[in-house]
C-alpha positions in Angstrom: -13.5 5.8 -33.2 -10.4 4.1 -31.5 -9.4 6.2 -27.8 -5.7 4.7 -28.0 -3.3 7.7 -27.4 0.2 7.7 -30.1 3.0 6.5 -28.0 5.9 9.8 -27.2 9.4 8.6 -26.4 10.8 12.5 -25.0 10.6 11.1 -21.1 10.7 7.8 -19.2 7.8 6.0 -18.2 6.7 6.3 -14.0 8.4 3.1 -14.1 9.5 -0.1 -16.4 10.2 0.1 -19.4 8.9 2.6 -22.3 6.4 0.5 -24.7 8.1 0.2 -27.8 6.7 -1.2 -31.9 9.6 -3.4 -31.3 8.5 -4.6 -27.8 7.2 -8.9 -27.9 4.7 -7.3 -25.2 3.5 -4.4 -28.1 0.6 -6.0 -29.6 -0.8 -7.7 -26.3 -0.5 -4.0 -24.3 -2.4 -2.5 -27.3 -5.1 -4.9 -27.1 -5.3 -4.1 -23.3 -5.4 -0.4 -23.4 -8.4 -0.8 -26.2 -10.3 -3.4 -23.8 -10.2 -0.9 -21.2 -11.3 2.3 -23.2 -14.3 0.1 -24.6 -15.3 -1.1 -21.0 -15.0 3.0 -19.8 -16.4 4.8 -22.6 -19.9 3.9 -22.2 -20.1 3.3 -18.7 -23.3 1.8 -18.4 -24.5 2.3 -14.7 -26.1 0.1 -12.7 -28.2 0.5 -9.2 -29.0 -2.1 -6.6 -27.2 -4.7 -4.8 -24.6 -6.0 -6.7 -24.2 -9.2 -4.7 -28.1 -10.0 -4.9 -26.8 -13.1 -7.1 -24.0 -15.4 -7.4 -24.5 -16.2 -10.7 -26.3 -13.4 -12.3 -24.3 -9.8 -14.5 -20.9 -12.1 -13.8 -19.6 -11.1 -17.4 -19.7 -8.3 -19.7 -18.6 -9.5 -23.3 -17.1 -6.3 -25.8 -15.7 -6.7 -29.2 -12.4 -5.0 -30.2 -12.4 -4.9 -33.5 -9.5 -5.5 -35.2 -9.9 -3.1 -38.3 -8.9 -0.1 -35.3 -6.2 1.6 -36.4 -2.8 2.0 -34.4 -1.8 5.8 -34.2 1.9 4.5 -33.8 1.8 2.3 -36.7 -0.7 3.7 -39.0 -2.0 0.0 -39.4 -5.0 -2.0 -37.7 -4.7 -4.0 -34.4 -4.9 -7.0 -36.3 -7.8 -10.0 -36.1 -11.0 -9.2 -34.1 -10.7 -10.2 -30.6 -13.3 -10.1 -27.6 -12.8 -8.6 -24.0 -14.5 -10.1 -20.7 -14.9 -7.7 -17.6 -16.3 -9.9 -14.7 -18.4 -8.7 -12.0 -18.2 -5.3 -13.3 -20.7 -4.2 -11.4 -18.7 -4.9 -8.0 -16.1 -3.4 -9.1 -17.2 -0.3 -10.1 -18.8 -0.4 -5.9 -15.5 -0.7 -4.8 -14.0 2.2 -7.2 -16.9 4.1 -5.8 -15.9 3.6 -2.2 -12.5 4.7 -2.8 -13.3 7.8 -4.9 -11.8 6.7 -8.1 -13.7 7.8 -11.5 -13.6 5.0 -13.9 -13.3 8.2 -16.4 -9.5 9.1 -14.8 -8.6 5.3 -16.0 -9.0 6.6 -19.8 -6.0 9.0 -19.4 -3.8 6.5 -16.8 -4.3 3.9 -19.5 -5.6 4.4 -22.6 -5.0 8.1 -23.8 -1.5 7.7 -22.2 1.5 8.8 -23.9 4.1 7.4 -21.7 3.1 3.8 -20.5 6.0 1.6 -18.9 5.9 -2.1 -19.0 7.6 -4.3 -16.6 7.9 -8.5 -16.8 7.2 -9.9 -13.3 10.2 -10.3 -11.1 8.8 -13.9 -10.5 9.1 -17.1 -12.1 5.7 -16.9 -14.1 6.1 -15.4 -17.6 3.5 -12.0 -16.7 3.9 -8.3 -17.0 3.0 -5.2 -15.4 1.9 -1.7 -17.2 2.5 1.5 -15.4 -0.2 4.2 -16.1 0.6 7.9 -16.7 0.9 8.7 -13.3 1.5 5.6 -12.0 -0.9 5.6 -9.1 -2.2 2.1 -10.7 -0.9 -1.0 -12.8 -2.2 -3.6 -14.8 -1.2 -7.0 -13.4 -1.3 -10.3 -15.9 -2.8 -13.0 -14.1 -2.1 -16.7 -14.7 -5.4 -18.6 -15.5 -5.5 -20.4 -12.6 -5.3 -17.5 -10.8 -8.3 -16.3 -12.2 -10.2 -19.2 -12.1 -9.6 -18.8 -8.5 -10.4 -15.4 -8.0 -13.6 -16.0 -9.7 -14.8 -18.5 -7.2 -13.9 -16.2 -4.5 -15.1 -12.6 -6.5 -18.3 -12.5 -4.8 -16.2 -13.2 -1.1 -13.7 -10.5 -1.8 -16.3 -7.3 -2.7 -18.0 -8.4 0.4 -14.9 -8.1 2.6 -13.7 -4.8 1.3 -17.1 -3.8 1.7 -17.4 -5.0 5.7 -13.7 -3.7 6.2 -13.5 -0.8 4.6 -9.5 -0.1 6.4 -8.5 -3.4 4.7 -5.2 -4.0 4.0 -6.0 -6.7 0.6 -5.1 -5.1 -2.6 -7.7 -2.9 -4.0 -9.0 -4.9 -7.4 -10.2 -2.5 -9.6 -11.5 -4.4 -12.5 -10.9 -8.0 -14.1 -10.8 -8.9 -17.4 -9.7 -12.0 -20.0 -9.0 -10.9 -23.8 -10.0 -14.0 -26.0 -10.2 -14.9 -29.8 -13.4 -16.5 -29.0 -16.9 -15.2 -28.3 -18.0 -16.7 -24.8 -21.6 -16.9 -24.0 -22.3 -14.2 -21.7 -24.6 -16.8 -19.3 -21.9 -18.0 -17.3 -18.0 -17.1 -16.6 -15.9 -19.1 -18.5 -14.1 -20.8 -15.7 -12.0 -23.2 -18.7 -9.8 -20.8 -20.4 -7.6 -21.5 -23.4 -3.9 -21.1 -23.2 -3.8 -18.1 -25.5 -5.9 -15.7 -23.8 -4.7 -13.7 -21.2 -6.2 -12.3 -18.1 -5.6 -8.7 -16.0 -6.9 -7.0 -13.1 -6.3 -3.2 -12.2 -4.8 -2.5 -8.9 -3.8 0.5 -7.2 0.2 0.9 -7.2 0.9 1.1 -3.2 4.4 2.8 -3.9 3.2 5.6 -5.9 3.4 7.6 -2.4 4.2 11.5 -1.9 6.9 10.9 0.1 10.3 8.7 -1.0 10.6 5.1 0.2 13.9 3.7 1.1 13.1 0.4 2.1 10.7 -2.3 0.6 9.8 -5.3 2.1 7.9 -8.3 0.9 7.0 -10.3 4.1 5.3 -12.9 4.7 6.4 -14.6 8.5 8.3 -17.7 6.8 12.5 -17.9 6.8 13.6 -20.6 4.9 14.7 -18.9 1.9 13.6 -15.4 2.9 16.8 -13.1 2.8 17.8 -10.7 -0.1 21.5 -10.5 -0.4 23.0 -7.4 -0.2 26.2 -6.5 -2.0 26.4 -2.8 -1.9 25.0 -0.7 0.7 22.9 1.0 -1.9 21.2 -2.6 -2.1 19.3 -2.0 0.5 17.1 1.1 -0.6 17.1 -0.2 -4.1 16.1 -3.8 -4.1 12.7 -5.2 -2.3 13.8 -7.1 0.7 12.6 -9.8 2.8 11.5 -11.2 6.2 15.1 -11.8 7.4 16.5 -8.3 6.3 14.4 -6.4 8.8 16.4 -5.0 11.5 14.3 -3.2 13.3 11.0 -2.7 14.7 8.4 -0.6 13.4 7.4 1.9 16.1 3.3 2.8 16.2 1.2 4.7 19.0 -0.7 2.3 21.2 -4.1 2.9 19.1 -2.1 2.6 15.4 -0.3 -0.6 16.4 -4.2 -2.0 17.5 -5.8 -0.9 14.6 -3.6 -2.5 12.4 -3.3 -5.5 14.0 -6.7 -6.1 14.0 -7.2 -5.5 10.4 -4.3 -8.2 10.0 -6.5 -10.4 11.7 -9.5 -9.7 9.9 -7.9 -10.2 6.4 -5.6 -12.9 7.5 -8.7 -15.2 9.1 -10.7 -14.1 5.7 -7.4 -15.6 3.5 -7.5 -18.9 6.2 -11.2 -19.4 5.4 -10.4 -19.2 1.5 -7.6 -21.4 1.9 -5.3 -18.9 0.5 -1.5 -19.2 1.2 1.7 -17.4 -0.1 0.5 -13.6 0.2 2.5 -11.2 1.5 2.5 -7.7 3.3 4.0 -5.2 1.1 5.8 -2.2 2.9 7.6 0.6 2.1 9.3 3.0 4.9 10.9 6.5 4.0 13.3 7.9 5.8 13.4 10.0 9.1 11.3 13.0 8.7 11.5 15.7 11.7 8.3 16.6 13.3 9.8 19.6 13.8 10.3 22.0 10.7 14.2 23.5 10.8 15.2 20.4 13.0 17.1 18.1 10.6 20.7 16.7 10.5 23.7 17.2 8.5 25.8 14.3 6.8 27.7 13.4 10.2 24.0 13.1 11.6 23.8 15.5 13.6 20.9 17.4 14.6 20.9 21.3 13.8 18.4 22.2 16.0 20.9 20.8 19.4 24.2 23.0 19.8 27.3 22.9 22.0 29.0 25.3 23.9 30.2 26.9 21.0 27.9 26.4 18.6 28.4 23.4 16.7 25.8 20.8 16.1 25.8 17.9 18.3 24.1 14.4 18.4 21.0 14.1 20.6 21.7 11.5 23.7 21.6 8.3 22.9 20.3 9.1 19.2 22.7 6.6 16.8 23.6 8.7 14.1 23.9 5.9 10.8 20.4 7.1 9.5 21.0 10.0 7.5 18.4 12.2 4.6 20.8 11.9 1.9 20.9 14.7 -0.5 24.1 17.0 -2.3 24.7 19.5 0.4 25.8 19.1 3.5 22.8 19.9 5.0 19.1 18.9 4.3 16.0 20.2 4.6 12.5 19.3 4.4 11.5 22.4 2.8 7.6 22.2 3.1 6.1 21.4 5.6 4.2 18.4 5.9 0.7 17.6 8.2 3.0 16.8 11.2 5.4 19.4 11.4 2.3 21.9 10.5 0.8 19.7 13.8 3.9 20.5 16.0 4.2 24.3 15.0 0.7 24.6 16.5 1.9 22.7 19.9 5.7 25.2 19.9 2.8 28.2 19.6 0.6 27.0 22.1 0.9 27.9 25.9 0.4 24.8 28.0 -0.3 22.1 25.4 -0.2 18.4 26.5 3.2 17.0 25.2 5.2 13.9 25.3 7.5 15.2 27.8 4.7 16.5 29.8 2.4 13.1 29.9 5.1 10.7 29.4 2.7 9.0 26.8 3.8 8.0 23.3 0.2 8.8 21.9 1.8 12.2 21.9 4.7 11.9 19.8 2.4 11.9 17.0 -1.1 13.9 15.8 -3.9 11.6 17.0 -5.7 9.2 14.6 -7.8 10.7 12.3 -5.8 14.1 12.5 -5.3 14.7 8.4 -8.7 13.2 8.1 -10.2 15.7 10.1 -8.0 18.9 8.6 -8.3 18.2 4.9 -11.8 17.2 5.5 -14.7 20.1 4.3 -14.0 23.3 3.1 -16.1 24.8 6.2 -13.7 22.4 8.7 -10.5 23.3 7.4 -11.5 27.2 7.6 -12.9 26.7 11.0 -9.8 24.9 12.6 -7.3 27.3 10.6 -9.0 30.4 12.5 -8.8 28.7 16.1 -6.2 29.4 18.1 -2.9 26.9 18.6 -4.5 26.3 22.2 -8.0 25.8 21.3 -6.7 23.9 17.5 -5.3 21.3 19.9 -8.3 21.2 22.1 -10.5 20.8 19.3 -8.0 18.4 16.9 -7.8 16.2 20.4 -11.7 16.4 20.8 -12.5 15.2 17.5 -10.0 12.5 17.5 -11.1 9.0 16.0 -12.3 6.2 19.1 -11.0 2.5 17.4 -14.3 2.0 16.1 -14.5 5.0 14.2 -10.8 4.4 12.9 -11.3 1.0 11.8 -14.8 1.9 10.2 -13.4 4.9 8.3 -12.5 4.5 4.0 -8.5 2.9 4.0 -7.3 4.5 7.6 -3.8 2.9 7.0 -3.4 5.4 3.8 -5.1 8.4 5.1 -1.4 10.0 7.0 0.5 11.4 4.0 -0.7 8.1 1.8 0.2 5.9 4.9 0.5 5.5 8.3 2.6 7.2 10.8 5.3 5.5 13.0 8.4 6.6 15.0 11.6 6.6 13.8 14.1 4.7 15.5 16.1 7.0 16.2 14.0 9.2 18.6 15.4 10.4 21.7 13.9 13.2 24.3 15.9 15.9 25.8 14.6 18.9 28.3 12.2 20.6 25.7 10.6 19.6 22.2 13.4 21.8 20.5 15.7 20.0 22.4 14.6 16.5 21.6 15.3 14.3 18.4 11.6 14.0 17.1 11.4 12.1 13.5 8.8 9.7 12.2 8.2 8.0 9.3 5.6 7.2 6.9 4.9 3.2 6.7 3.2 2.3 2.9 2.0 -1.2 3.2 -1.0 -4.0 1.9 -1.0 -7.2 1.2 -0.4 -9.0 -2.0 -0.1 -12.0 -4.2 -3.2 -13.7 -2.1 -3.9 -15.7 -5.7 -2.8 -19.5 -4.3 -4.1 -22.1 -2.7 -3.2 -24.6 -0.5 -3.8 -27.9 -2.6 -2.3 -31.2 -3.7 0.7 -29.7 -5.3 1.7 -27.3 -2.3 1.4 -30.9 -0.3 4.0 -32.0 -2.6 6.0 -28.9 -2.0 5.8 -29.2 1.5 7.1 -32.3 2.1 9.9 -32.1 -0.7 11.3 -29.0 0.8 10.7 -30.1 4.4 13.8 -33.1 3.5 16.1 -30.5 4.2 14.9 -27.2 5.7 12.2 -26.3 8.7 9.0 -27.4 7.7 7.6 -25.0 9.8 9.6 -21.8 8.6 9.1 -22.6 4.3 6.3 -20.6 2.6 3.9 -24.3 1.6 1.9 -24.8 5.2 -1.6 -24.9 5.6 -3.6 -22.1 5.4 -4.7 -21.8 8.9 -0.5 -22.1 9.6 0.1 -19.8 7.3 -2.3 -17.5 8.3 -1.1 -17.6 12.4 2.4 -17.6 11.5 1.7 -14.4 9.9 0.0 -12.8 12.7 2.7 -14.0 15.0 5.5 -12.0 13.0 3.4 -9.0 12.4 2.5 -8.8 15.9 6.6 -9.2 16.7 7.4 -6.2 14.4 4.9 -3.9 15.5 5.8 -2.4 18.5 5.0 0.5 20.9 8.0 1.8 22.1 7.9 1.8 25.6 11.3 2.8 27.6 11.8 2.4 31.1 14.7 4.1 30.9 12.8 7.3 29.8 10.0 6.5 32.1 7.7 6.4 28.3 4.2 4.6 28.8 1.3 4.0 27.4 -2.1 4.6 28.9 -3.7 1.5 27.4 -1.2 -0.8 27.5 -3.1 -3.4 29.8 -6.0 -2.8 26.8 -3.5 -3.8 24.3 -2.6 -7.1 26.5 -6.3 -8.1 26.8 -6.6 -7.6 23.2 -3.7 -9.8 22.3 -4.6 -12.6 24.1 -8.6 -12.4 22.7 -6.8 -12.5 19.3 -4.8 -15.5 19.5 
């Protein structure tokens, strides 16, 4: 009995465009969303260690028949084809780690009634589907891409599995659909041109807040700038290394968490040889910490007044990054984990602020913070009948240490779907009401890690080194790439420290020690 769900045309997809009969990609996203029902539907699950072989369980081979009939067009899928799931039963590990029912993949892709596809912004002829939601996508791989992943499968589950806060893509599950029947002894590492190959990812800008800026970066400039035309350019197209303007603004225990997981994923990509990826990131836009503080169009801040009344800028705050919205002035109408953080510190009677300790940590809830209040039932009841005082005694108590952080499931999506930062345009006056407190949500992984450095990135190299930097163009060495990376991320990462505000950090010599261990 065929799972495929009839196509409905009353609403746009999550994103791309709506899968049409009259679509080139029709047949070939069919043929997808039946590989994927036939791999879910029975499930079959397996114990034990699944990397207790290299060469051993590296396929499952299902048939999709062809006689299936297409609810859309009332006619079969066409000739008999096979589907190839490899290392299916690392993958399913990984979905385990991460929460995610193979079962809830059914509806996202298969039962779904709204799919979008999109053809890769690149130069390779692929495409994208959006799921029903779309929280995850089905990527097209190139077959040399997945002959390369396959030499490197058993590498990758072990990484994720070491580093559970890494920042590589999530893989989800890999598959080829063929004409052929391959012998289910050994991957079939020679592919014929007409199949074609997919992994499942999780979509990294399906987020529950709105992203205004998208960057693809990868620590290279030759050839890394997105023109901009229009000034709505800049929140609607992806842009690159040299369009960042400014810094992004963590607490002194974000910024080294993050950087260290760089490192750890970066040195992982040198030892692989793997060039070319890039770190993904999406920013909203300034959200305030505190609920009722929020500016108007001019950019003013409601909660600051003059002498007769009137809203007024907060010193030194620049007043170019506006929330947009129709009316003149916008609110965050629900409150979200930080302002619900800050209520508790405005109800409190001597809580420890940024204004009082001069330390940044303070701007923002400590690490682990919406780990630990949407954790159990019996936590969340517990901290909600504390008092504001003893809530920020506990909250503080129970704060993640760096090696619990970097040890915890995906720490740089566990703050609204991200990771918290400062917004720019901060500023402190006499009291928290007083002060222009907003922070943003950073969205981020990294991405396209499928290429190596080989005889034909040699040849790129030295034909675009004729005429540009050889040292700023994407085709170096891995272990070039790799520190050239680290050296920009490191750059645009910052703590914001002011001496003009007498701001400090209390482990700022840590951080300095750190650095120059991870050189």
């Amino acid at each position: 009995m065929g799972l495929l769900g009839k196509l409905e045309y009353d609403q746009q997809p999550y994103s791309g465009e709506p899968l049409t009969i009259q679509s080139p990609l029709y047949s070939h996203v069919r043929r997808v969303q039946q590989a994927i029902g036939k791999a879910i539907e029975p499930q079959i699950q397996t114990s034990g260690n699944p990397y207790s072989s290299e060469t051993e369980g590296l396929m499952t081979v299902l048939a999709l028949p062809g006689n299936e009939v297409d609810p859309n067009t009332n006619a079969p899928l066409g000739s008999d084809m096979t589907a190839i799931f490899y290392h299916a039963s690392m993958f399913r590990t990984l979905m385990t780690k991460d929460s995610l029912d193979p079962q809830s993949l059914l509806k996202e892709f298969v039962t779904c009634t709204h799919p979008g596809v999109m053809k890769s912004p690149g130069k390779s002829p692929t495409f994208f589907v959006y799921g029903e939601s779309g929280k995850y996508l089905i990527k097209q791989l190139k077959s040399k891409e997945l002959v390369l992943m396959l030499k490197i499968c058993a590498s990758y589950g072990r990484h994720l599995l070491d580093n559970p806060s890494s920042l590589l893509v999530r893989i989800y599950a890999m598959f080829s659909i063929t004409a052929s029947r391959p012998s289910t002894s050994s991957a079939p590492h020679k592919v014929s041109k007409q199949d074609r190959h997919f992994i499942i990812i999780p979509n990294l800008f399906s987020t529950p807040q709105a992203i205004v800026e998208r960057y693809d970066l990868k620590g290279s400039w030759v050839g890394r700038h997105t023109k901009l035309y229009n000034p709505s350019d800049r929140t609607e197209k992806t842009l690159k290394d040299t369009n960042l303007e400014n810094y992004i603004y963590l607490t002194t225990l974000r910024r080294r968490l993050l950087i260290h997981q760089l490192k750890a994923d970066s040195d992982w990509l040198k030892q692989h040889n793997l060039i070319d990826y890039s770190l993904l990131l999406g920013l909203t836009d300034d959200i305030p910490c505190i609920q009722g503080s929020y500016r108007d169009k001019r950019g003013l801040d409601t909660s600051l007044k003059n002498e007769i009344g009137e809203p007024v800028s907060a010193p030194d705050t620049p007043t170019n990054n506006i929330i947009s919205g129709e009316d003149t002035q916008v609110r965050i109408e629900t409150e979200t984990p930080v302002q619900r953080f800050y209520s508790r510190i405005l109800a409190a009677k001597a809580p420890k602020t940024i204004l009082t300790t001069q330390d940044v940590s303070y701007m923002l809830p400590p690490v682990g913070h919406s780990i630990v209040a949407e954790g159990s039932r019996k936590t969340s009841v517990f901290l909600a009948s504390l008092t504001p005082d003893e809530y920020l005694k506990e909250i503080y108590r129970r704060r993640f240490t760096f090696e619990a952080a970097i040890q915890s499931n995906d720490i740089f999506h566990s703050e609204e779907g991200g990771f918290y930062a400062f917004s720019p345009n901060c500023a402190l006056g006499s009291t928290l009401r007083k002060s222009s407190l907003y922070y943003r949500v950073v969205y981020m992984g990294i991405i396209d890690f499928l290429t190596e450095f080989r005889a034909f990135k040699h040849a790129e190299r030295r034909a675009k080194g004729l005429c540009n930097d050889k040292d700023g163009i994407s085709a170096v060495p891995s272990d070039s790439y790799a520190n050239r990376f680290m050296r920009f991320c490191r750059v645009i990462f910052q703590v914001p420290i002011s001496k003009d505000n007498g701001l400090q950090c209390v482990d700022c010599s840590e951080i300095t020690i750190y650095e120059e261990t991870e050189q």
